[in-house]
Backbone bond lengths (Angstrom), bond angles and torsions (degrees), N, CA, C in turn:
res aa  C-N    CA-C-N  psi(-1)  N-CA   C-N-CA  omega(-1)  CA-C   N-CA-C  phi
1 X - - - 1.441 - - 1.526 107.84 -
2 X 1.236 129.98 123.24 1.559 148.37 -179.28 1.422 110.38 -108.28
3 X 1.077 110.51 107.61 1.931 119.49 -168.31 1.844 72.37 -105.82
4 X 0.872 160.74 46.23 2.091 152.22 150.58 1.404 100.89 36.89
5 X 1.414 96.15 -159.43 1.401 93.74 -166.49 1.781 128.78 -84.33
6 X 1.419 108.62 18.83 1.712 130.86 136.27 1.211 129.26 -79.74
7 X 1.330 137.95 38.41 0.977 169.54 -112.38 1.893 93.66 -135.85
8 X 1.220 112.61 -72.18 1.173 111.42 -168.63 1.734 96.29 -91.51
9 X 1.288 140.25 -49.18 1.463 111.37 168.82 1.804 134.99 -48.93
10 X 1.053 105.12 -14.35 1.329 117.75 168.44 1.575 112.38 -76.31
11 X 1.222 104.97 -55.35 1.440 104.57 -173.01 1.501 109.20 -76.58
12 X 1.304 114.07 -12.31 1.881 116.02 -172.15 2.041 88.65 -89.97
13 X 1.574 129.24 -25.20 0.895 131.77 -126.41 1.534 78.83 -107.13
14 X 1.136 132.68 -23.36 0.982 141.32 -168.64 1.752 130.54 -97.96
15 X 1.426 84.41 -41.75 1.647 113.97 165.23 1.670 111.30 -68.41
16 X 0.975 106.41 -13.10 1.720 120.12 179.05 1.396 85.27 -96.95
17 X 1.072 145.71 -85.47 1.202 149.60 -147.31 1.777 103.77 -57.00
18 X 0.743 151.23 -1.71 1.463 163.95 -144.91 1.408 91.14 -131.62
19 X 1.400 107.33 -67.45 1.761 113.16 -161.86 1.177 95.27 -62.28
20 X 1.611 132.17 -50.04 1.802 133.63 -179.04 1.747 83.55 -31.36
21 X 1.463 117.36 -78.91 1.374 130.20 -120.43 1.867 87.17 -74.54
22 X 1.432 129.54 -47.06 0.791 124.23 -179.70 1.959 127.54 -51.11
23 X 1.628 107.98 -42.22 0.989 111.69 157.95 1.862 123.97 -63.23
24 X 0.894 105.11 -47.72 1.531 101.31 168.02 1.301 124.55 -30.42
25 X 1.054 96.03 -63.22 1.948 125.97 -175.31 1.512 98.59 -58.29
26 X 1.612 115.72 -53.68 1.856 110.45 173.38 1.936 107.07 -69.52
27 X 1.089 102.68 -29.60 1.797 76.15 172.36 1.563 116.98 -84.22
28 X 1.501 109.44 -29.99 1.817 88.53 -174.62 1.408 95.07 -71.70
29 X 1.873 142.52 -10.76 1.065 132.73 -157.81 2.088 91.80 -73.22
30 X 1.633 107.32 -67.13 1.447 117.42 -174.80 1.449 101.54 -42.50
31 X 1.397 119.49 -45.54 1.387 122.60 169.26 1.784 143.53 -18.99
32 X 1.291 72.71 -51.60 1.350 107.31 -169.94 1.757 107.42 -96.04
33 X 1.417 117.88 -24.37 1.463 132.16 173.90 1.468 106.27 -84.86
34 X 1.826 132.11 -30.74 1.266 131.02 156.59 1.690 125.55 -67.45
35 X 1.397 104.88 -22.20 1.255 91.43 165.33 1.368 147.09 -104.16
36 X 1.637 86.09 -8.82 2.094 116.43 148.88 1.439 89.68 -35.28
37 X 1.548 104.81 -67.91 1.673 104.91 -150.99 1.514 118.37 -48.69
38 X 1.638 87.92 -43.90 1.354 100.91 -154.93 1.938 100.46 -53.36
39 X 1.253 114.20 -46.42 1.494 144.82 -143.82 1.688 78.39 -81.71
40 X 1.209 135.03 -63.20 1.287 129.62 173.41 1.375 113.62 -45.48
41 X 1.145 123.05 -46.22 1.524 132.03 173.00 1.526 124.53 -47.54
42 X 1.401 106.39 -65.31 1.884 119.50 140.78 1.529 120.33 -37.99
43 X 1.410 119.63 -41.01 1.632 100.23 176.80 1.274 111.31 -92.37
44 X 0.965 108.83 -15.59 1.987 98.08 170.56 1.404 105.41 -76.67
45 X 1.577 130.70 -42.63 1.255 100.55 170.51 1.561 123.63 -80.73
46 X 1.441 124.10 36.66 1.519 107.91 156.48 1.784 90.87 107.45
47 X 1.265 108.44 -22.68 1.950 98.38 -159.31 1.728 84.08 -74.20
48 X 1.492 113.90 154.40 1.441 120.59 157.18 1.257 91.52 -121.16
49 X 2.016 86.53 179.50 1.643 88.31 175.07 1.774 95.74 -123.20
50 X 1.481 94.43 147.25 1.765 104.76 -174.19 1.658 100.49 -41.40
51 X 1.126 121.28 -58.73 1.693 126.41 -158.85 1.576 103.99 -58.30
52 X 1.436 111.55 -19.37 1.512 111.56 -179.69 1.841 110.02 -70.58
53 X 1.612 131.04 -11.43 0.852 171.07 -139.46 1.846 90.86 -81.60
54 X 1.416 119.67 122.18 1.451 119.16 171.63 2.129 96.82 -87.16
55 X 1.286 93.35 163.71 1.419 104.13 171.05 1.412 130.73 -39.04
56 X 1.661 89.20 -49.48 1.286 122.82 163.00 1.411 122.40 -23.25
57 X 1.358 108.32 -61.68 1.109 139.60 -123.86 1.979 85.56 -96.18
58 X 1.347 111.16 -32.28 1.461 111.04 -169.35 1.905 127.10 -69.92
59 X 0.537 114.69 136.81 1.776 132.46 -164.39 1.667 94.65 -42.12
């Protein structure tokens, strides 16, 4: 396979594009582990959340 003489912007162009996608993926990952916390943090002190709410439960 002969990518010519774009050869190395393609392949640098690409290798960027990976690293974007890879970092992405680690922040919504920590992301997503701070707001476990957070949400654990809120139910130990007592806060719920309405949507957690049985049928029952509605006015």
């Amino acid at each position: 396979m002969s990518l010519g003489p774009y050869a190395f912007f393609i392949v640098a162009s690409y290798l960027v594009v990976a690293l974007v996608v890879l970092l992405l993926i680690g922040w919504i990952v920590l992301d997503y582990r701070r707001q476990r916390a957070r949400l654990r943090d809120l139910e130990a002190r007592g806060v719920t959340r309405r949507s957690g709410r049985g049928a029952a439960d509605l006015p």
